[in-house]
Every structure is written in structure tokens, then in C-alpha cells.
C-alpha positions in Angstrom: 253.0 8.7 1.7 250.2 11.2 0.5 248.4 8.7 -2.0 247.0 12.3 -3.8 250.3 12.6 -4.9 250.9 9.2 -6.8 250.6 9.8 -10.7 248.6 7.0 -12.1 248.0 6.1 -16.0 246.7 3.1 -18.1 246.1 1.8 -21.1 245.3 -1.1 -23.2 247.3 -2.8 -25.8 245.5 -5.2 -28.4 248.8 -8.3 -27.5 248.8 -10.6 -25.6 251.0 -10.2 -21.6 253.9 -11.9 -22.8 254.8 -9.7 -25.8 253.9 -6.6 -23.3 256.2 -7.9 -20.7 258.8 -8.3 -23.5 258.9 -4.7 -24.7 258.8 -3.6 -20.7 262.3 -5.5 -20.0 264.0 -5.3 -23.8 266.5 -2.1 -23.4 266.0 -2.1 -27.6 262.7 -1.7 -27.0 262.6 0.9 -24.3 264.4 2.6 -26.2 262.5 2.9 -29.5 259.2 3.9 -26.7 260.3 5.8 -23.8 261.7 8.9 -25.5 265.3 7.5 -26.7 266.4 6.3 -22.8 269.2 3.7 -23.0 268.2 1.5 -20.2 270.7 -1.1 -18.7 269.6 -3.8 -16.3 270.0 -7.3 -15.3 266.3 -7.5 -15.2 265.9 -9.6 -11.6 265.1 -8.5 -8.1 267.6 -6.7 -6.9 269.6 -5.6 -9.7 270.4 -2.2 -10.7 268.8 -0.4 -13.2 269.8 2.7 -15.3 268.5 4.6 -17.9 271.1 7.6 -20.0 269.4 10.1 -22.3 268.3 13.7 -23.5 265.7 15.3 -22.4 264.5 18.0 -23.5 267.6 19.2 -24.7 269.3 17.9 -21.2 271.3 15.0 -21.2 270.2 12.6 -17.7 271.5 9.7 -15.6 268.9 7.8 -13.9 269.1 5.4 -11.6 267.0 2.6 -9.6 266.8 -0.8 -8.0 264.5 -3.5 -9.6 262.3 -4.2 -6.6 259.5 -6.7 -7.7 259.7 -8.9 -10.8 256.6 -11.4 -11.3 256.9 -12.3 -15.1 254.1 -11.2 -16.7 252.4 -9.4 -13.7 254.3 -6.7 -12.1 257.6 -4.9 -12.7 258.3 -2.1 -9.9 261.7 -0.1 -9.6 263.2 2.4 -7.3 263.5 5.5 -9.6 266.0 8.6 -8.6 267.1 11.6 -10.9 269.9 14.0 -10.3 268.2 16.5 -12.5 265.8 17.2 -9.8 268.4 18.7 -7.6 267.6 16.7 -5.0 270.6 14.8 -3.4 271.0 10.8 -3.6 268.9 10.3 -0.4 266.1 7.3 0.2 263.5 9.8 0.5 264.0 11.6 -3.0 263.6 8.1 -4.9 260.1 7.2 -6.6 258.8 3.9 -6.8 257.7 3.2 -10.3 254.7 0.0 -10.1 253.7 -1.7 -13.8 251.1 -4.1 -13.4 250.0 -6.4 -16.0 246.2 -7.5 -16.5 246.1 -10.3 -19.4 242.9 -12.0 -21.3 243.7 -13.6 -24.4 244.8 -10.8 -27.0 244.7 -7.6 -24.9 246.7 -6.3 -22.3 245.5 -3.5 -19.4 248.7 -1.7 -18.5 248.6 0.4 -15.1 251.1 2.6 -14.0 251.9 4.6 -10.9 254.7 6.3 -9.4 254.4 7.1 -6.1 256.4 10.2 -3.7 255.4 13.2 -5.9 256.9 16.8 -3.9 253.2 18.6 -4.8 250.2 18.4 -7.2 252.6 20.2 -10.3 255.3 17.5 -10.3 252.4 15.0 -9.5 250.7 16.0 -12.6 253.7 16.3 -14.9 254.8 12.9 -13.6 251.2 11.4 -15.0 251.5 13.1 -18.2 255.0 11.5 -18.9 253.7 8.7 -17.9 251.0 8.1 -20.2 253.1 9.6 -23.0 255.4 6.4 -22.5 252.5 3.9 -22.0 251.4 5.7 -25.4 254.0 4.6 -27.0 254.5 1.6 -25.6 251.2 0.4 -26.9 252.0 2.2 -30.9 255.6 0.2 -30.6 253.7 -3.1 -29.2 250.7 -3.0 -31.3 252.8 -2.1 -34.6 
């Protein structure tokens, strides 16, 4: 993997890890932040994950594999979109890493997703990104 091409975004929330972590794994709350996506999962290692939605104008079916679940700490997920084109191959799958940095009443949320095809979708990965963490933090901190 070409670590140049791993979109990376952060923020901090003013809440404490727990009530971060909660709005990472509640689909009601995913959807209110990360642009209307329906997101079903069991929420454990191993279990599917899906999100369904529009966007911009395009309806999508996403799809994924919880990889890493440390409550609290770190939620990473295989990531693939039909959208792209691309077929439903190993090699066309992103893997999305959240990692949690707690003290006291403030959260430091980092984000990367790694497997970018060039600097464009690299860049347009990061800015969707941070949009998200964005609102993550306005639905969080509200």
C-alpha cells in the first residue's frame, strides 16, 4: 500500500469516549451524521456491515466487514462501493480505521482510509471524511 494515498482527518469533540463510541455504532445516529446512510450491523468482529442511501442524487449499497472492535478505542471496517465501478474483488475494498483518544470531557477522533486509486480520489476521500467527523462532533456535542 502507498501510505500517500491514505486520506486522514481528525477532530475533537468536547464528550467524553463513551458517548463518541455510542454515536460511531448507533445506526440512528449514523444516520442523523453521515449524510442520511442507513447503516446495518451487528456491531462485533466479523459481522457484516452495510450502509443504503443517496448520494448526491444516486441511490448506493455499501458494504463491509467489521474488522477490529476495541470499545472505546478503535472501530475499523472493510469498505467496498459498487458505485465505483469497480467489481467485488479484495483489492477494490478500503479499510476505514476510527481511533479514539479519551481525557476526561474531550474526545480526539482520527480517521483514515487507506487504498486510495490516485491523489484525486485520495483527496475527495479526506474531504468526505472530515465532512462526516464534522458532523459527527455538531450531533455529539448538541
Amino acid at each position: 500500500m502507498n501510505d500517500k494515498l491514505v486520506a486522514r482527518t481528525s477532530t475533537t469533540i468536547r464528550a467524553a469516549t463513551d458517548d463518541v463510541w455510542k454515536a460511531l455504532t448507533d445506526p440512528d445516529a449514523i444516520e442523523q451524521y453521515m449524510f442520511g446512510a442507513k447503516v446495518d450491523s451487528e456491531w462485533h468482529e466479523g459481522s457484516p456491515i452495510t450502509w443504503k442511501g443517496e448520494y448526491q442524487g444516486k441511490k448506493y449499497e455499501d458494504k463491509g466487514k467489521i474488522l477490529e472492535m476495541q470499545r472505546g478505542k478503535r472501530l475499523r471496517y472493510s469498505h467496498f462501493s459498487p458505485v465505483t465501478g469497480k467489481p467485488d474483488r479484495p483489492e477494490n475494498y478500503h479499510t476505514v480505521t476510527i481511533d479514539l483518544e479519551g481525557s476526561g470531557e474531550e474526545t480526539r477522533v482520527s480517521l483514515t482510509q487507506d487504498n486510495n486509486p490516485d491523489e484525486k480520489a485520495r483527496q475527495h476521500s479526506e474531504k468526505n471524511w472530515a465532512t462526516m467527523l464534522e458532523g459527527l462532533k455538531k450531533y455529539v456535542e448538541d
